[in-house]
C-alpha positions as CSV (number, residue, x, y, z in Angstrom):
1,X,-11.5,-34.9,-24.1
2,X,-9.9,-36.0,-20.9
3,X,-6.9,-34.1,-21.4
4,X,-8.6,-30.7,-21.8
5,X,-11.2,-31.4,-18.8
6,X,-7.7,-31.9,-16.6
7,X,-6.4,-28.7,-18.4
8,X,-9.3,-26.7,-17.8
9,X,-9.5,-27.9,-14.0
10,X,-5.9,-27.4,-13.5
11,X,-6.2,-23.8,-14.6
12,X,-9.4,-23.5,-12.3
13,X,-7.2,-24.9,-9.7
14,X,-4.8,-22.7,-10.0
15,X,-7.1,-19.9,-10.4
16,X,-8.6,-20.6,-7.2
17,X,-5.1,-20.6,-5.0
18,X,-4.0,-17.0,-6.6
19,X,-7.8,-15.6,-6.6
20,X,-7.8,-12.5,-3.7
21,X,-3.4,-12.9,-4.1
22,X,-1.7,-9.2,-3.9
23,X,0.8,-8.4,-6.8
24,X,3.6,-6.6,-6.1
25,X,5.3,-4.2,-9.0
26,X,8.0,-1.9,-9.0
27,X,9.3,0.9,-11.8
28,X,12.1,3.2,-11.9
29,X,11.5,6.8,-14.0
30,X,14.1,8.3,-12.4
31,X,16.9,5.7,-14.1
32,X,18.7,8.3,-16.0
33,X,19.5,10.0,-12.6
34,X,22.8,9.4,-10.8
35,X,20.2,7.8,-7.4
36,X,18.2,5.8,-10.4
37,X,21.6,4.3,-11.8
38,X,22.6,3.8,-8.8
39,X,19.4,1.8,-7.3
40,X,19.1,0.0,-11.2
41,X,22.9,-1.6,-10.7
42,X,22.8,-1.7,-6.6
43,X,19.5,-2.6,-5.8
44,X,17.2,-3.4,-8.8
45,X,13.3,-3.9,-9.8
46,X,13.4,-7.7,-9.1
47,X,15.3,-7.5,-5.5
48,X,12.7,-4.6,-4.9
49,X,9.8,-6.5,-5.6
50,X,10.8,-9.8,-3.3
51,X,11.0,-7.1,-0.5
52,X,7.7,-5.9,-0.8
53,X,6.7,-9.4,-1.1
54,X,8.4,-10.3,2.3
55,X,7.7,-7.2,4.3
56,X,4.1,-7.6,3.5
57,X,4.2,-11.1,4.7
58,X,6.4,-10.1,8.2
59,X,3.9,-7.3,8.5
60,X,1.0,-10.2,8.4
61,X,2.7,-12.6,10.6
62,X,4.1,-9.5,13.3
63,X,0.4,-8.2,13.5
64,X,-1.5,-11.8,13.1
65,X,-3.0,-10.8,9.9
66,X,-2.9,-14.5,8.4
67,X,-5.9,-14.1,6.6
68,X,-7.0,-12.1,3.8
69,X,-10.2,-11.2,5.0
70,X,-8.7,-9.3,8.4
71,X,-5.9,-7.1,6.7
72,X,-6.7,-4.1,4.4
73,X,-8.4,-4.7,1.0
74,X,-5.2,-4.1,-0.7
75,X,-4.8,-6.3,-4.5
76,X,-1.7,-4.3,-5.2
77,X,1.4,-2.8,-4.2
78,X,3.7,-1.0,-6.6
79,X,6.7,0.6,-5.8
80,X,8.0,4.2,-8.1
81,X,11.4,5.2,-8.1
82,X,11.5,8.9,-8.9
83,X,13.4,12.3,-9.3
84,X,11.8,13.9,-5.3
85,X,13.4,14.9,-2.3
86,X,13.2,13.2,0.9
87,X,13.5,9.4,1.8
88,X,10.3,7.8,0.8
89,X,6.3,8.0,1.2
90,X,3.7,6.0,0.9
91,X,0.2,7.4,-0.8
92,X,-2.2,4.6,-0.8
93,X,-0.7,1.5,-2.3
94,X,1.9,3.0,-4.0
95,X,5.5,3.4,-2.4
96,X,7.3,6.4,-3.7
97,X,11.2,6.2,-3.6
98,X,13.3,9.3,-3.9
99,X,16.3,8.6,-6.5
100,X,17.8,11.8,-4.9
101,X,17.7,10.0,-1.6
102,X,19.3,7.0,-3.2
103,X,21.9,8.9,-5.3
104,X,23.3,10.6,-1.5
105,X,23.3,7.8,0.9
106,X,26.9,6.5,1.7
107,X,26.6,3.4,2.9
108,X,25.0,0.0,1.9
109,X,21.7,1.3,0.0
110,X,20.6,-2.4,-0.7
111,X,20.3,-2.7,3.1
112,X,18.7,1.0,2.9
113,X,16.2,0.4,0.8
114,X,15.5,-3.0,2.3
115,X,14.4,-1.0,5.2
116,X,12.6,1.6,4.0
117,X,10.6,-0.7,1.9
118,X,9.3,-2.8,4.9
119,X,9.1,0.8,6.8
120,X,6.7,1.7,3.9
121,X,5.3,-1.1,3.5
122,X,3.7,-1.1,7.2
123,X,1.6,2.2,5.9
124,X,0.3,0.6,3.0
125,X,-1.1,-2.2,5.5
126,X,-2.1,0.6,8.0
127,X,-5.1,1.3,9.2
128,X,-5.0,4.7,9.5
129,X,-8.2,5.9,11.5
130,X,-9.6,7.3,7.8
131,X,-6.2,9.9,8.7
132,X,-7.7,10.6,12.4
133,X,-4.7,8.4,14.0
134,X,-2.1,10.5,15.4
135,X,1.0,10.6,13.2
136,X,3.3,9.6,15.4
137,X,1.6,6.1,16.8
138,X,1.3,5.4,12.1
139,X,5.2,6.6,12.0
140,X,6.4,4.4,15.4
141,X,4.6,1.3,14.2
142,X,6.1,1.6,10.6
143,X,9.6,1.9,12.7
144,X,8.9,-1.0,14.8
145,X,8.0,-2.9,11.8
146,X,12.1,-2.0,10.6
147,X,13.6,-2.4,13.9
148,X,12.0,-6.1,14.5
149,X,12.8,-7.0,10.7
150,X,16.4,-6.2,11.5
151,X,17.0,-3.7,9.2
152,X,17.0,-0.5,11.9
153,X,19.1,2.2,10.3
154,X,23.1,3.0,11.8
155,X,21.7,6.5,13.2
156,X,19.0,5.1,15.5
157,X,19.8,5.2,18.6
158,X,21.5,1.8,20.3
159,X,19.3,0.5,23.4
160,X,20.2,2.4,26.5
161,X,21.5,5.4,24.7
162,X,19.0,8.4,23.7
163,X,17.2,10.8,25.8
164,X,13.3,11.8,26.6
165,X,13.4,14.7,24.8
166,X,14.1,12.8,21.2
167,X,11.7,10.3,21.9
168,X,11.3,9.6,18.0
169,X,14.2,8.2,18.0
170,X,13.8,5.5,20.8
171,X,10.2,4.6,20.7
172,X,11.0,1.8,18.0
């Protein structure tokens, strides 16, 4: 009888440090694609997953979001590798990946994708104005959040170079 009281309190325990936890998934329906191959040996579900994991957890500590109850009511975040155009977008908690994006870049898409992901990432914690906020303040934050995690892409601009009139690229 002891045994199962410490079983059942154990599991109540550990019930009670995961209760109000986010989970973090990730799929790939593009993996028959050259980009899904490509991300599946390069990059990988598991890797992909431990990002979200961490950006989520930068995002918290960058923005002093410690504690459950002051970020977003957000349970989930799944990342979906697919067959689009583009980079990436973010559509609630779900991440959307562009295998075609993948498949193209020349360079080191682990490092890529890192930074997309915490760049996507930032809008799934966003607070968004109920879509009132002005795009470009939602898009500069989510490129902060990139730039001060260290994974700022080769194309941005170095500090000191860049000019007014491209400010997108120097507001990070």
């Amino acid at each position: 009888m002891k045994l199962q009281v410490a079983a059942v309190a154990s599991l109540l325990v550990a019930l009670a440090t995961t209760a109000g936890a986010v989970t973090f998934d990730a799929s790939n329906t593009a993996s028959g694609t050259p980009g899904g191959k490509r991300f599946n040996r390069d990059v990988g579900l598991p890797y992909s997953k431990k990002v979200l994991s961490d950006a989520s957890t930068f995002i918290w500590n960058t923005f002093n979001l410690r504690a459950a109850s002051a970020r977003k009511p957000v349970n989930a975040v799944t990342l979906v590798v697919e067959d689009i155009g583009g980079v990436a977008f973010t559509s609630g908690n779900d991440i959307h990946l562009s295998a075609q994006y993948v498949g193209g870049y020349s360079g080191d898409i682990k490092k890529e994708v890192t930074g997309v992901l915490y760049h996507e990432a930032a809008h799934v914690w966003q607070w968004d104005g109920k879509g009132n906020a002005n795009g470009g303040l939602i898009e500069g934050i989510a490129d902060y959040v990139r730039l001060k995690a260290g994974f700022a892409p080769g194309h941005w601009v170095k500090p000191g170079q860049g000019d007014i009139d491209n400010y997108n690229q120097i507001l990070a």
